[in-house]
C-alpha positions in Angstrom: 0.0 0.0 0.0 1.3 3.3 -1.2 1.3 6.6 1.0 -1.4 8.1 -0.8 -3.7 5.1 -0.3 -2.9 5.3 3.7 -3.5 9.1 3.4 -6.8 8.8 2.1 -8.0 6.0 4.3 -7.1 7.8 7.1 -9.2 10.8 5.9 -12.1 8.4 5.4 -11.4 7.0 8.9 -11.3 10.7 10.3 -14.1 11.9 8.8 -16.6 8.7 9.5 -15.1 9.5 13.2 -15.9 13.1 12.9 -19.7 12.3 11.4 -19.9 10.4 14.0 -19.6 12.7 16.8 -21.6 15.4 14.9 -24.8 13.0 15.1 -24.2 12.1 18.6 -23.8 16.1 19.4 -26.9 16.2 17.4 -28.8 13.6 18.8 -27.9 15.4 22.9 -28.8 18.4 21.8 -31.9 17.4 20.2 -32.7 15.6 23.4 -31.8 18.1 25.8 -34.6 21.2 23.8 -36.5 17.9 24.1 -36.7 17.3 28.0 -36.5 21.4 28.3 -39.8 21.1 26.2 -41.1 18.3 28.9 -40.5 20.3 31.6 -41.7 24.0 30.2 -45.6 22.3 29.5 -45.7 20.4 33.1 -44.7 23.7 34.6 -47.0 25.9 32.6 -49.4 23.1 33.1 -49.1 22.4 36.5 -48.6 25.4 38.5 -51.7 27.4 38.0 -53.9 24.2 38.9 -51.6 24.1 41.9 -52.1 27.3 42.8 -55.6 27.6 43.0 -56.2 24.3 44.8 -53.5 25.5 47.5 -55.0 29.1 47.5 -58.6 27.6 47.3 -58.1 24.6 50.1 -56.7 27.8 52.3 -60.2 30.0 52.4 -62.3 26.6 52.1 -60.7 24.6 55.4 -61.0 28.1 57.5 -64.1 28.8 55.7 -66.2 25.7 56.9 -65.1 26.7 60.3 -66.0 29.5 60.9 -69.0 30.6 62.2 -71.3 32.4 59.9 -70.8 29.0 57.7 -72.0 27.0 60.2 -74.9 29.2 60.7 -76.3 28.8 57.1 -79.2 26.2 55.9 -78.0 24.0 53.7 -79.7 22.7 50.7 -80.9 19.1 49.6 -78.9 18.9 47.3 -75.4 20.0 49.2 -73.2 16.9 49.0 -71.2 15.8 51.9 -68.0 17.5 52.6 -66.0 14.2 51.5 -67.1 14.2 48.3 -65.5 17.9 47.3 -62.8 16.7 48.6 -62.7 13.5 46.3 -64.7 15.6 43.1 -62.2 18.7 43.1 -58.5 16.1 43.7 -60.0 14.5 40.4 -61.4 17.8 38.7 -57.5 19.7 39.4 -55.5 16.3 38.2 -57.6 16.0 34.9 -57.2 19.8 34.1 -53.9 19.7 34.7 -52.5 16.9 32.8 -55.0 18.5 29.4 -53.3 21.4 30.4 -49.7 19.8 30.5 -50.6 17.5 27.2 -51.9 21.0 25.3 -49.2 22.7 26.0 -47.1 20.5 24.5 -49.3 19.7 21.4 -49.5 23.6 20.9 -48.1 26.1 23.4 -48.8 29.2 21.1 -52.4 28.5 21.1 -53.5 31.0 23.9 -54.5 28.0 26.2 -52.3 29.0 29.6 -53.7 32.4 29.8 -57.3 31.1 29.4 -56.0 28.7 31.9 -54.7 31.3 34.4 -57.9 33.7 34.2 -59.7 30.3 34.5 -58.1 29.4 37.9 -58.1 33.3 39.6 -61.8 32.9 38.8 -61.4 29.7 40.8 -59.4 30.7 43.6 -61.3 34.2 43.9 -65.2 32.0 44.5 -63.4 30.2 47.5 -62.4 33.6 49.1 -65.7 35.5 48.2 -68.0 32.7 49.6 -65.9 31.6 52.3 -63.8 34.3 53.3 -65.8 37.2 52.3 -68.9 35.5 53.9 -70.6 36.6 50.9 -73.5 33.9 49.5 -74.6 36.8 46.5 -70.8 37.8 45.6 -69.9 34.3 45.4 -73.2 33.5 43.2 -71.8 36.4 41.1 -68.1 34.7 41.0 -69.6 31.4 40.9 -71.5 32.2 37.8 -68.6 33.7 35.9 -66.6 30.8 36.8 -69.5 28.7 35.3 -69.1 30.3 31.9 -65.0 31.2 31.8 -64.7 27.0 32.2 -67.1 26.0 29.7 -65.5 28.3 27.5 -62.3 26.5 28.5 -63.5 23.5 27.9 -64.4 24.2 24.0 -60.9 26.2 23.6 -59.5 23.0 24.6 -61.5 20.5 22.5 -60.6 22.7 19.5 -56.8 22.0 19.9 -57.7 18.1 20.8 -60.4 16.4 21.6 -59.3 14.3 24.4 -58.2 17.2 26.2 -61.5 18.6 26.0 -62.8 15.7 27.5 -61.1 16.1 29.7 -62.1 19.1 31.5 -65.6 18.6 30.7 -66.2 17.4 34.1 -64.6 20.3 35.5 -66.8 22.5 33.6 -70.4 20.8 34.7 -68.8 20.5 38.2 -68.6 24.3 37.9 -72.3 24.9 36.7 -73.5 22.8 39.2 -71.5 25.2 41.5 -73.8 28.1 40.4 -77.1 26.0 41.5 -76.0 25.1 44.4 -74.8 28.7 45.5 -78.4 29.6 44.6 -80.1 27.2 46.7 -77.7 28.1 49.7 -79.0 31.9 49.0 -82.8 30.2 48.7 -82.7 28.5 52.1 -81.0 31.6 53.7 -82.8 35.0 52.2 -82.1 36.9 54.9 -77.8 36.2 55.3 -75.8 39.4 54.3 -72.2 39.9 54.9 -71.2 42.5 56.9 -70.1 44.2 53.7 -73.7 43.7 52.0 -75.7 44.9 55.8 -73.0 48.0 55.6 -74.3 48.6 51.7 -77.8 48.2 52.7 -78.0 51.2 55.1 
């Protein structure tokens, strides 16, 4: 074998090797903007859910508590305190991973920020009703809430389906938020916050 035959083999050699290392450099990278990706939609996904659950649990647990809660009349149809417990764990964990899956199906799609107005309505109901010891403001909050989620729902359903699906539960679980606040306000005409008694002098 004469020098020049070594010489380019070599070359061939180097440059396989160097291909090589490119495609594995590649293939890191790729999977590093990859699990960046991952993480970005369970964040985005996650934290507002998280938020208003933590936020919400905070007003409800002192809420039930207190006094003028325990004072009210309580509906037929108010389900026992258990079941919110169970309904809303399963209602946050579905709405969270749709959220998680849609942001990673199609994070420009305006979903987070109909997710985040979503959840202040959320979080803002629980301190109204239970903190603000207001039956009416709640109604009001409630009611909004109602609407904001099964617009959520559709915005949802239009980037996929199962994700829709998803939070469809949430959203009925929300309507049926607003007819219970208005059967609490039924069986107790007369309750007024100190905020609403101080308006009505």
């Amino acid at each position: 074998m004469d020098a020049r035959s070594t010489t380019d083999s070599d070359v061939g050699t180097n440059a396989r090797i160097d291909g090589d290392g490119t495609e594995q450099d590649s293939g890191r990278a790729s999977r590093h903007r990859t699990a960046r990706g991952v993480i970005r939609s369970v964040v985005r996904g996650v934290w507002p859910v998280a938020a208003a659950a933590t936020l919400g649990s905070v007003a409800t647990v002192t809420g039930v508590r207190s006094r003028w809660y325990r004072s009210l009349d309580q509906p037929a149809i108010q389900p026992p305190p258990p079941v919110f417990r169970w309904v809303w764990s399963g209602l946050y964990t579905a709405v969270a991973g749709a959220s998680v899956a849609l942001e990673r199906r199609d994070p420009g799609a305006g979903f987070h920020t109909a997710l985040l107005r979503n959840m202040t309505l959320n979080t803002a109901w629980t301190w109204v009703f239970f903190r603000g010891h207001s039956t009416r403001g709640g109604l009001v909050v409630a009611a909004t809430l109602a609407a904001d989620s099964v617009s959520l729902a559709r915005r949802a359903a239009r980037i996929s389906r199962p994700a829709g699906a998803a939070i469809a539960p949430y959203a009925a679980w929300t309507c049926f938020a607003v007819i219970l606040n208005g059967a609490v306000i039924a069986k107790n005409p007369t309750d007024r916050s100190p905020l609403e008694k101080h308006c009505a002098r």
